[in-house]
ZAMI-801253 format. One record per atom (N, C-alpha, C): y, z, x negated; residue number from 1; atom name. Coordinates in steps of 0.2 Angstrom, whole numbers. Atoms other than C-alpha are relative to their C-alpha. Layout:
SITE | Y | Z | X | NUM | CA $
...
END
This chain:
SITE | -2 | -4 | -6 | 1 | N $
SITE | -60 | -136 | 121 | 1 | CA $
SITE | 0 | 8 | -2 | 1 | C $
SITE | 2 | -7 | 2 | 2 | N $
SITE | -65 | -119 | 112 | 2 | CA $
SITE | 7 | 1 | -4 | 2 | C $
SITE | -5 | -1 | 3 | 3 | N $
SITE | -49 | -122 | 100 | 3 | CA $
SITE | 6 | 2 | 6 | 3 | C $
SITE | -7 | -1 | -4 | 4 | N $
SITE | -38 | -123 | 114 | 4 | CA $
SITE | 2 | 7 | 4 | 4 | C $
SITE | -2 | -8 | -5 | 5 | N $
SITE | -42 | -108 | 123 | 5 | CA $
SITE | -1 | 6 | -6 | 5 | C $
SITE | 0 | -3 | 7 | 6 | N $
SITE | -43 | -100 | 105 | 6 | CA $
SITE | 5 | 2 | -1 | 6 | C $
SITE | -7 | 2 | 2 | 7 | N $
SITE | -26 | -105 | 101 | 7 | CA $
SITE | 4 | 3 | 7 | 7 | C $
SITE | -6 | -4 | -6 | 8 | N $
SITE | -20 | -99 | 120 | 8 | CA $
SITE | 1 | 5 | 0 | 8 | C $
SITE | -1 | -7 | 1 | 9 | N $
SITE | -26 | -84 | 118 | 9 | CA $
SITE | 2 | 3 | -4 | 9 | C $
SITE | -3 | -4 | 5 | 10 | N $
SITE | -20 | -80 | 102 | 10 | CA $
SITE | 9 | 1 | 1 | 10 | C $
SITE | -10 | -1 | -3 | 11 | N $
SITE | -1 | -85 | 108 | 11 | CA $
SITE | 0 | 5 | 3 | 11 | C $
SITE | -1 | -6 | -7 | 12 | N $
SITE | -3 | -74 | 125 | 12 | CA $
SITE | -1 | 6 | -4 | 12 | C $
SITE | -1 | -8 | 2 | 13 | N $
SITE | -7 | -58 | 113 | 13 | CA $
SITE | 5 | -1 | -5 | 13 | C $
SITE | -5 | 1 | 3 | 14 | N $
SITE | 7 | -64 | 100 | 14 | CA $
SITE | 6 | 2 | 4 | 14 | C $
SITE | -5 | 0 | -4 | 15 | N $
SITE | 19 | -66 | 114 | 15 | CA $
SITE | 0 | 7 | 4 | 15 | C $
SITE | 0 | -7 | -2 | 16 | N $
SITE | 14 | -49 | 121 | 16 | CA $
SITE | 1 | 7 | -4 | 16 | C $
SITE | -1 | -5 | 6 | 17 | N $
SITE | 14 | -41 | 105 | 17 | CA $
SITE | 8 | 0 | -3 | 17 | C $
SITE | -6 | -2 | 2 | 18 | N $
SITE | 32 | -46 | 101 | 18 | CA $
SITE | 5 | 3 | 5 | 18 | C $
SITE | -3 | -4 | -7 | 19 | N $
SITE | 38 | -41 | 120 | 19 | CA $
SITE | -1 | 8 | -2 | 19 | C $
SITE | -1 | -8 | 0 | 20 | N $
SITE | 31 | -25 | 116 | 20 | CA $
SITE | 2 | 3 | -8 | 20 | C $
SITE | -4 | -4 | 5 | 21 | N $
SITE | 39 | -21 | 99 | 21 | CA $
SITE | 8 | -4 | 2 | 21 | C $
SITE | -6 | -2 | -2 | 22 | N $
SITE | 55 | -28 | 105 | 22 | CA $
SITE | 3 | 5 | 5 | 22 | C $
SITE | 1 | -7 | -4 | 23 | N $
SITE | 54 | -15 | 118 | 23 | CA $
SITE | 0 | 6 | -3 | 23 | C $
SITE | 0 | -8 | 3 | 24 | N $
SITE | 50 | -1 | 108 | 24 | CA $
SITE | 5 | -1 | -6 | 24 | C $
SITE | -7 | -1 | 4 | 25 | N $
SITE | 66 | -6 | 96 | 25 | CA $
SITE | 5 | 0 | 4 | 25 | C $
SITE | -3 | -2 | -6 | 26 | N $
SITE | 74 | -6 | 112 | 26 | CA $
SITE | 2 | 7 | 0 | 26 | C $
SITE | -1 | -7 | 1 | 27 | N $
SITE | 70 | 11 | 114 | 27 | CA $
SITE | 3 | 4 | -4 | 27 | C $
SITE | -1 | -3 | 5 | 28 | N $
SITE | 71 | 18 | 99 | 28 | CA $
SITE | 9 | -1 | -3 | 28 | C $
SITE | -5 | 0 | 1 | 29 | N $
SITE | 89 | 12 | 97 | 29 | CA $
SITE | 4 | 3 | 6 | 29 | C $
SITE | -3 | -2 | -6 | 30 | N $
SITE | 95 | 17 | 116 | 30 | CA $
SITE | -1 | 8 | -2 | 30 | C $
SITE | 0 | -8 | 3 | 31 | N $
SITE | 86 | 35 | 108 | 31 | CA $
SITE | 6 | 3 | -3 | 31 | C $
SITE | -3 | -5 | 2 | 32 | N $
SITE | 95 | 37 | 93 | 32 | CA $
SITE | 8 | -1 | 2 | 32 | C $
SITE | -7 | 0 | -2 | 33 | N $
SITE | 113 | 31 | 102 | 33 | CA $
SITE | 0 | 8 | 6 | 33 | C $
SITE | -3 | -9 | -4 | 34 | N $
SITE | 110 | 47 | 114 | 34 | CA $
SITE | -1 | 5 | -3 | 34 | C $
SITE | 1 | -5 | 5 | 35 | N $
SITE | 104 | 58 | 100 | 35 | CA $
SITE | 7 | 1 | 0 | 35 | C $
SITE | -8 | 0 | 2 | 36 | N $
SITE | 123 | 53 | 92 | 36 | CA $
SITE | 3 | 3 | 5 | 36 | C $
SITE | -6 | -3 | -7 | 37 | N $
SITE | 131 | 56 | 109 | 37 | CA $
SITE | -4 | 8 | 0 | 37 | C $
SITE | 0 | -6 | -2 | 38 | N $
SITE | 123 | 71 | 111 | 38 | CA $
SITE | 1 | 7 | -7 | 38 | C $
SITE | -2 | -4 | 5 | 39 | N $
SITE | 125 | 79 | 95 | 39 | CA $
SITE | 7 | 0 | -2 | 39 | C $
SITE | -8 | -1 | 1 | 40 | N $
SITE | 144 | 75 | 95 | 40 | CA $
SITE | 3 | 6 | 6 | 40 | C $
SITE | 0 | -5 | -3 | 41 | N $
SITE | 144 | 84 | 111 | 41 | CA $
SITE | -1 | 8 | -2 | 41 | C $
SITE | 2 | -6 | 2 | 42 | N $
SITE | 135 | 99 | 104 | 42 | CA $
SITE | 7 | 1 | -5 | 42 | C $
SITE | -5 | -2 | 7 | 43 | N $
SITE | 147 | 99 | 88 | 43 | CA $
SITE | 7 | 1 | 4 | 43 | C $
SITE | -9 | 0 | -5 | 44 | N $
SITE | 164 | 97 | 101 | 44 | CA $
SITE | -2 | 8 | 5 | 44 | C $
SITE | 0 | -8 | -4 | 45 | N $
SITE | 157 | 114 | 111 | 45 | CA $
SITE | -2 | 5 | -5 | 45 | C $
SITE | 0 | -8 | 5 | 46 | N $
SITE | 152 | 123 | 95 | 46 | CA $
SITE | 6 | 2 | -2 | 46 | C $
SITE | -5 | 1 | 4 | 47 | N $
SITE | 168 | 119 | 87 | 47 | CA $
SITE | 4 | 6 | 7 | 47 | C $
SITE | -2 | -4 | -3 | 48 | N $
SITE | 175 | 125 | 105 | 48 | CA $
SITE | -1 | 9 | -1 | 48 | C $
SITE | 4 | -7 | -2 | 49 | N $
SITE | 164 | 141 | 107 | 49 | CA $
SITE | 4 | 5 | -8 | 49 | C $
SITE | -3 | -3 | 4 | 50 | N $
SITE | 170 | 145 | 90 | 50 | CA $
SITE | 7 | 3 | -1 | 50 | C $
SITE | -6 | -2 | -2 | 51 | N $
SITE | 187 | 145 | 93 | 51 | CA $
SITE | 1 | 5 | 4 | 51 | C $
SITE | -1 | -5 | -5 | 52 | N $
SITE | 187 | 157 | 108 | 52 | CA $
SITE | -4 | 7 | -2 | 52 | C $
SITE | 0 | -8 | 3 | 53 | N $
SITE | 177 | 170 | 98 | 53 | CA $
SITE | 4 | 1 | -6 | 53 | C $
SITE | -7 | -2 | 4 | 54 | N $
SITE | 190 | 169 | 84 | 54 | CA $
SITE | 6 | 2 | 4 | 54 | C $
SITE | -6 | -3 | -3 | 55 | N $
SITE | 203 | 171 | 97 | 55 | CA $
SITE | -3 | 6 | 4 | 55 | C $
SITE | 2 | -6 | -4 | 56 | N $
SITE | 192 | 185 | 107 | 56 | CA $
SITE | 2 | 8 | -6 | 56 | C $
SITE | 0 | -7 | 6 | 57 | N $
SITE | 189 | 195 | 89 | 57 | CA $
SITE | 6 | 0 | -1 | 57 | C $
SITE | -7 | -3 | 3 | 58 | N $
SITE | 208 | 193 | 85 | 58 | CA $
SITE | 2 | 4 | 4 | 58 | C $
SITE | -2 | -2 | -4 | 59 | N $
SITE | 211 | 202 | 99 | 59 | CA $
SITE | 0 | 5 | 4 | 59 | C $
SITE | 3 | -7 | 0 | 60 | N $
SITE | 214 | 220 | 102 | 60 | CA $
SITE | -1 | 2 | 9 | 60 | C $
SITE | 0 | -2 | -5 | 61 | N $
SITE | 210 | 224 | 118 | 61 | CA $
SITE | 0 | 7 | 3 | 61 | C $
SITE | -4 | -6 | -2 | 62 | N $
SITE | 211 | 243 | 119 | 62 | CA $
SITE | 6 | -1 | 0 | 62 | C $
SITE | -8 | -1 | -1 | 63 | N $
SITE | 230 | 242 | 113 | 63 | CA $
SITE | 1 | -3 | 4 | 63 | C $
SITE | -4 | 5 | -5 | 64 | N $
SITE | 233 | 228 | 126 | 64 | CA $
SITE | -1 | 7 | 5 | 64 | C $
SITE | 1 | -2 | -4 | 65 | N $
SITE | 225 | 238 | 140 | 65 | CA $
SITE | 2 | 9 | 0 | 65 | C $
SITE | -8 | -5 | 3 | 66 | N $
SITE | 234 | 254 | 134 | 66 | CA $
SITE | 5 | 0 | 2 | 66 | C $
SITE | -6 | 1 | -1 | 67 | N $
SITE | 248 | 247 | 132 | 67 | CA $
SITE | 4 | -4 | 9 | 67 | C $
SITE | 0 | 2 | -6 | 68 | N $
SITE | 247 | 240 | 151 | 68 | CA $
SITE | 2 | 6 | 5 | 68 | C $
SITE | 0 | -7 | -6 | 69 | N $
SITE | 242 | 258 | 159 | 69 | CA $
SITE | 7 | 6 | -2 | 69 | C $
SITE | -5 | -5 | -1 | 70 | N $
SITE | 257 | 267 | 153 | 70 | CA $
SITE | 7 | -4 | 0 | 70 | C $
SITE | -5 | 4 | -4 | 71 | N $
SITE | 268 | 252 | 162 | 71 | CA $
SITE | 2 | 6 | 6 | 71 | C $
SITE | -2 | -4 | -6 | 72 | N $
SITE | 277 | 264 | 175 | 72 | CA $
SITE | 1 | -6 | 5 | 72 | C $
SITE | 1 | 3 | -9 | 73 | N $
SITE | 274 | 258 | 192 | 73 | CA $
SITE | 2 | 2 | 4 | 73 | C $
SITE | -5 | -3 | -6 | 74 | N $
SITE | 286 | 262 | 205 | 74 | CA $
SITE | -2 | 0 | 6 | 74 | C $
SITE | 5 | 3 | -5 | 75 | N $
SITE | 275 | 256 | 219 | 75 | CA $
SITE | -6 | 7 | 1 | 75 | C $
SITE | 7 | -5 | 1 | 76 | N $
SITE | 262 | 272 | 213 | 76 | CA $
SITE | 5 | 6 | 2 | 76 | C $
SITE | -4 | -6 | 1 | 77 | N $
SITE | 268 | 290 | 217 | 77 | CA $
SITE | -8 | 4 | 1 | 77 | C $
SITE | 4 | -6 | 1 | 78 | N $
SITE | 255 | 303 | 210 | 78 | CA $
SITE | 3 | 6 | 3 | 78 | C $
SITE | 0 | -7 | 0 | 79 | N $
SITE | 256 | 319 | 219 | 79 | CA $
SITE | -5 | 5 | -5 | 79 | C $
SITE | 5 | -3 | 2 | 80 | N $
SITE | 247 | 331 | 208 | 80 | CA $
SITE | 3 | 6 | 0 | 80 | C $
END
């Protein structure tokens, strides 16, 4: 009698033990697929952000806006 309930209980913690390590390779694979997703994201908006400060610095911005303010405008009449 004493083997059997020896024997049952060593199953019930086996069968508990490997639930809870399939579960935690569960996880730990669900983690590192959203690491990946999330660090491909990061990489695809750095990539972005970097392109638009190489297009911000190629870009003179006084000459442009300069070159705006002495558009003659017919619609303005300065009296001075």
């Amino acid at each position: 009698m004493t083997e059997i309930l020896v024997c049952t209980f060593v199953s019930i913690i086996v069968a508990v033990l490997l639930v809870h390590f399939r579960n935690i390779r569960k996880l730990v694979a669900d983690h590192n697929t959203e690491m990946m997703r999330m660090n491909s994201n990061y990489e695809t908006n750095r990539s972005q952000i970097n392109k638009r400060v190489s297009g911000l610095d190629s870009y003179d911005f006084l000459a442009y806006n300069l070159q705006q303010s002495l558009i003659v405008q017919p619609g303005i009449s300065i009296d001075v």
